[in-house]
C-alpha positions as CSV (number, residue, x, y, z in Angstrom):
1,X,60.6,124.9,118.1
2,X,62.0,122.5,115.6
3,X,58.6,120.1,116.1
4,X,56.7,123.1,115.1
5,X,58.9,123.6,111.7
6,X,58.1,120.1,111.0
7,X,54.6,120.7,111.3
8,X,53.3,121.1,107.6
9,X,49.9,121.8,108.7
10,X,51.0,124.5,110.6
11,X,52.1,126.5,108.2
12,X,50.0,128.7,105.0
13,X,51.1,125.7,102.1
14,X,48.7,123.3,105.0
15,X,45.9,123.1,101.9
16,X,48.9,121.3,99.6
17,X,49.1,118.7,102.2
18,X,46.5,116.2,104.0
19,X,47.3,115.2,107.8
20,X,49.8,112.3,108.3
21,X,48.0,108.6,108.4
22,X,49.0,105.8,111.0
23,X,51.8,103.3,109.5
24,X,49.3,100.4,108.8
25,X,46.8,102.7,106.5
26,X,47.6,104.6,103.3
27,X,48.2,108.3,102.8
28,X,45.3,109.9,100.5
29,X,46.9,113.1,98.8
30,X,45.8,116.3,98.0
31,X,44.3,117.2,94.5
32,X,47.6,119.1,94.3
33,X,49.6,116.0,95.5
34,X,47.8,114.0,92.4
35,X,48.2,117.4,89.8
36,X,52.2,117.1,90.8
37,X,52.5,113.0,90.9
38,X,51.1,113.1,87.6
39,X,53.0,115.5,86.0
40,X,56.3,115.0,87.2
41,X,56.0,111.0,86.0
42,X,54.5,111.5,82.9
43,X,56.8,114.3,81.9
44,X,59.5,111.4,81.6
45,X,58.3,109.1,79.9
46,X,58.8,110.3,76.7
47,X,62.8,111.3,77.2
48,X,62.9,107.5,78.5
49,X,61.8,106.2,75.6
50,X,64.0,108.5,73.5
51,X,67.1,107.6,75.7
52,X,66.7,103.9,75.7
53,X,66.1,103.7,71.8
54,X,69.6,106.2,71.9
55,X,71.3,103.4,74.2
56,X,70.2,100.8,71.6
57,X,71.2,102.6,68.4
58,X,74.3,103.3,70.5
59,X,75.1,99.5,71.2
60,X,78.2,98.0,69.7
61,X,77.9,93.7,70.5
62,X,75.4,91.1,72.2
63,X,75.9,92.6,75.9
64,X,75.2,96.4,75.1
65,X,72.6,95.4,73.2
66,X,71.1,93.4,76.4
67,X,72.0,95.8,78.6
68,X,70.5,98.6,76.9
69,X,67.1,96.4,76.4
70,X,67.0,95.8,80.0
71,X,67.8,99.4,81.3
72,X,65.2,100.7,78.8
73,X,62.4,98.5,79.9
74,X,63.2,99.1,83.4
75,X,62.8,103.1,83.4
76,X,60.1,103.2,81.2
77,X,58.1,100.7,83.1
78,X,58.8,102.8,86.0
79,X,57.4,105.8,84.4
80,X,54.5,104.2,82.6
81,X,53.3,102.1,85.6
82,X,53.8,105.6,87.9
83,X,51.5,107.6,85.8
84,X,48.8,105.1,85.1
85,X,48.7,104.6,89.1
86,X,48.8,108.3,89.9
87,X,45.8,109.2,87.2
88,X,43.4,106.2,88.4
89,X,44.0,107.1,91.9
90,X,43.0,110.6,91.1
91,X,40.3,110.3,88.2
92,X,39.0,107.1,88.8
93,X,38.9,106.6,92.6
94,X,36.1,104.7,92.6
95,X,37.9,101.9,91.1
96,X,39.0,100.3,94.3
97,X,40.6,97.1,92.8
98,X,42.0,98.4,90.0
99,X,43.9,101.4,92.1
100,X,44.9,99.1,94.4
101,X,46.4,96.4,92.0
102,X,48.2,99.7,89.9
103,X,49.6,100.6,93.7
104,X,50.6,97.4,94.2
105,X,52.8,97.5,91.0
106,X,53.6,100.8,91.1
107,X,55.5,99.3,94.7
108,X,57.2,96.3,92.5
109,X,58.4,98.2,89.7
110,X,60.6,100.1,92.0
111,X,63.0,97.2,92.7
112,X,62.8,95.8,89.1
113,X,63.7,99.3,88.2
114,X,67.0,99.4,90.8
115,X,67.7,96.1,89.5
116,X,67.9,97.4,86.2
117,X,69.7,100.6,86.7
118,X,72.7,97.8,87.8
119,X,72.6,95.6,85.1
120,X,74.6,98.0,82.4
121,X,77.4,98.7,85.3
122,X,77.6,95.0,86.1
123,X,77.3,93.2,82.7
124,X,79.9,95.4,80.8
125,X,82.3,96.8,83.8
126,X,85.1,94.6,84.7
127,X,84.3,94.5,88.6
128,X,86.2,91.1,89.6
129,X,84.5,87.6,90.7
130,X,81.9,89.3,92.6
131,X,80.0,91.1,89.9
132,X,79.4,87.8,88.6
133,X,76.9,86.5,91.2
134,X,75.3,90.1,91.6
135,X,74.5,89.8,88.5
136,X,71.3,87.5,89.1
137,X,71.6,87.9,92.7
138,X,70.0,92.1,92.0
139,X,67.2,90.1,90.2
140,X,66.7,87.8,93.1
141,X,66.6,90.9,95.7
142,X,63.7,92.4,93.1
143,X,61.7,89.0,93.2
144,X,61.3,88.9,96.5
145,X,60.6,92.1,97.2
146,X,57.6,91.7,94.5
147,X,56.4,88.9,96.8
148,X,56.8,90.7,99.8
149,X,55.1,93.8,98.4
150,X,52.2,91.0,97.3
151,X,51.6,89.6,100.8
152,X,52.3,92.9,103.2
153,X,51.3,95.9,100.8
154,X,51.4,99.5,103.0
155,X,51.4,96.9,106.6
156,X,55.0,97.8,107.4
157,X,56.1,100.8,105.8
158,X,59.4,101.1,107.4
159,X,60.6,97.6,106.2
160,X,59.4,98.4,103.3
161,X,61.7,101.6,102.9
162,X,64.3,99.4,104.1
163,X,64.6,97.0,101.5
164,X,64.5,100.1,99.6
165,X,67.8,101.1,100.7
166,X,69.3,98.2,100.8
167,X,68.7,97.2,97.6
168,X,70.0,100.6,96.2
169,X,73.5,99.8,98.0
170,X,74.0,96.4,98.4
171,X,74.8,95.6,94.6
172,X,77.5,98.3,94.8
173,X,79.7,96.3,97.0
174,X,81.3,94.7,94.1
175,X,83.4,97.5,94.1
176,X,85.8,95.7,96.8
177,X,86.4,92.7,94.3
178,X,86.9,95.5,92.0
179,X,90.2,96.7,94.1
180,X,91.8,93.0,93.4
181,X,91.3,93.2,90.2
182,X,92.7,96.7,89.9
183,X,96.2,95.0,91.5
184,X,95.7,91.7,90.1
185,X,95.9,93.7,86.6
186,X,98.5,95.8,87.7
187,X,100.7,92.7,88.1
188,X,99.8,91.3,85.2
189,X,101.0,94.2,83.1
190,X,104.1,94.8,85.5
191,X,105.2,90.7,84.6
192,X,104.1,91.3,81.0
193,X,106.7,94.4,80.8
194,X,109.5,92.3,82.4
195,X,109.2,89.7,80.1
196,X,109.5,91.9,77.0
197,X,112.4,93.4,78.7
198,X,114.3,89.8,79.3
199,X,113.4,89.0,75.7
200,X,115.0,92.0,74.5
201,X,118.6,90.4,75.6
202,X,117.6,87.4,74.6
203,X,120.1,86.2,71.3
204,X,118.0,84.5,68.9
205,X,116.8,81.0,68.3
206,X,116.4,78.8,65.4
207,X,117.5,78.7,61.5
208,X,118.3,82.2,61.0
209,X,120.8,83.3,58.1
210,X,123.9,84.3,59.5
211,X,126.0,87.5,57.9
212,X,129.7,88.3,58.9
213,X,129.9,92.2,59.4
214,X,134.2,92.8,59.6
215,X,135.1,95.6,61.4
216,X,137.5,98.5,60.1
217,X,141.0,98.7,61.6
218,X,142.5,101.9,62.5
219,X,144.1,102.2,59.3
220,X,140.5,101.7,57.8
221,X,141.1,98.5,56.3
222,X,139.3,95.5,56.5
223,X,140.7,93.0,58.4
224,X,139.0,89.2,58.4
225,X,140.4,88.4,61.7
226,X,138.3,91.2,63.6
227,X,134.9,90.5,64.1
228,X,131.6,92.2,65.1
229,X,128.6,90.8,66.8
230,X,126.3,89.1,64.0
231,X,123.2,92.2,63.4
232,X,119.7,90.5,62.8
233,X,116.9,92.1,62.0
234,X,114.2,92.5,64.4
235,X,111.6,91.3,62.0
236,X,113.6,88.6,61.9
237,X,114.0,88.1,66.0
238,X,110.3,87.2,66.5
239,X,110.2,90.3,69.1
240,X,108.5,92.9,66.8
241,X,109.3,96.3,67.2
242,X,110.9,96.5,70.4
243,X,112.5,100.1,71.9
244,X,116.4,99.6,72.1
245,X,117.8,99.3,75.5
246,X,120.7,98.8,77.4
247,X,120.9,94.8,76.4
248,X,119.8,95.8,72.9
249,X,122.8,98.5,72.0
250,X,125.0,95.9,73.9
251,X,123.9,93.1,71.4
252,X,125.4,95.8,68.4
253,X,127.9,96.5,70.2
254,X,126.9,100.4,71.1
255,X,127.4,100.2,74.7
């Protein structure tokens, strides 16, 4: 029973859909099927356009700036390419070449288009040391795809869905170098904290003007030979504004 469900042209929506082709030949749709590719491209290419100029306008240095161009380009060539192929193939059949060359790229522009899709994630996230060769490693995936598109277009569809997929993932696994340099951060600001802390109890160094603070007998009188700890200024101390602690209040004599 399940066969049967899978059966399209079994069922009353069989005149939307044409029978299924062997894997070496291509698939010739419907009028419906090349009504609905049409559409559904072309209805994005406008919001692409106004979404890339938005990333542009958007961009705040060099990288977003690149990152935004390269994104852009890469939907809207997806879109643009998609639609010109879809109408050809529908209006202008006849046109063997040219509908095959516009398939052709409509094939290529797929992988440029994942390859783009990674470049604002890569360029401006900090991922770790990997992201740094998948940077022009995505673009090397996308050439040769383009070649093998070139030499074995519609011969072996499911390698070609399989480079697909791979490409879609395989730039993601940065995400693992991404882990070390979560911790590696982690430590960094961990030893950072300890070493403000440590300065904190620190006395100071160099020239700095000395003042004798006497303290108050019990009678409340001042008496030379008791002495205080010498108060500096933290301006003064070369630490900044640091919270006082337990080595701070001990420095004034608090604790």
């Amino acid at each position: 029973m399940f066969p049967r469900l899978l059966d399209f042209q079994k069922t009353k929506y069989a005149r939307f859909m044409n029978h299924r082709v062997p894997a070496h030949k291509r698939y010739q749709p419907t009028e419906y099927e090349h009504a609905a590719n049409c559409a559904t491209h072309a209805l994005w290419i406008i919001p692409s356009f106004l979404g890339s100029s938005n990333l542009y306008l958007l961009s705040d240095d060099a990288w977003e700036t690149v990152s935004a161009w390269i994104y852009g380009l890469g939907l809207c060539g997806l879109f643009v390419v998609s639609t010109v192929f879809h109408t050809v193939s529908w209006k202008k059949s006849h046109l063997r070449m040219v509908e095959h060359c516009l398939h052709m790229c409509d094939r290529m522009v797929i992988y440029f288009f994942i390859a783009a899709s990674y470049a604002p994630w890569l360029n401006l996230r900090e991922l770790g040391p990997w992201a740094a060769h998948m940077r022009w490693l995505v673009w090397v995936m996308a050439s040769v795809g383009t070649v093998y598109v070139f030499f074995f277009h519609e011969r072996y569809k499911l390698l070609e869905l399989l480079c697909y997929v791979v490409m879609g993932f395989f730039p993601a696994v940065v995400i693992l170098s991404m882990r070390g340099r979560e911790r590696d951060r982690k430590l960094e600001t961990s030893m950072r904290e300890k070493h403000r802390s440590a300065a904190s109890c620190t006395p100071p160094t160099g020239d700095v003007p000395t003042t004798k603070v006497h303290a108050l007998d019990r009678n409340r009188t001042r008496d030379p030979s008791v002495r205080r700890p010498t108060l500096y200024p933290l301006s003064q101390t070369g630490f900044g504004h640091v919270p006082l602690n337990t080595c701070s209040l001990q420095r004034i004599g608090l604790v």
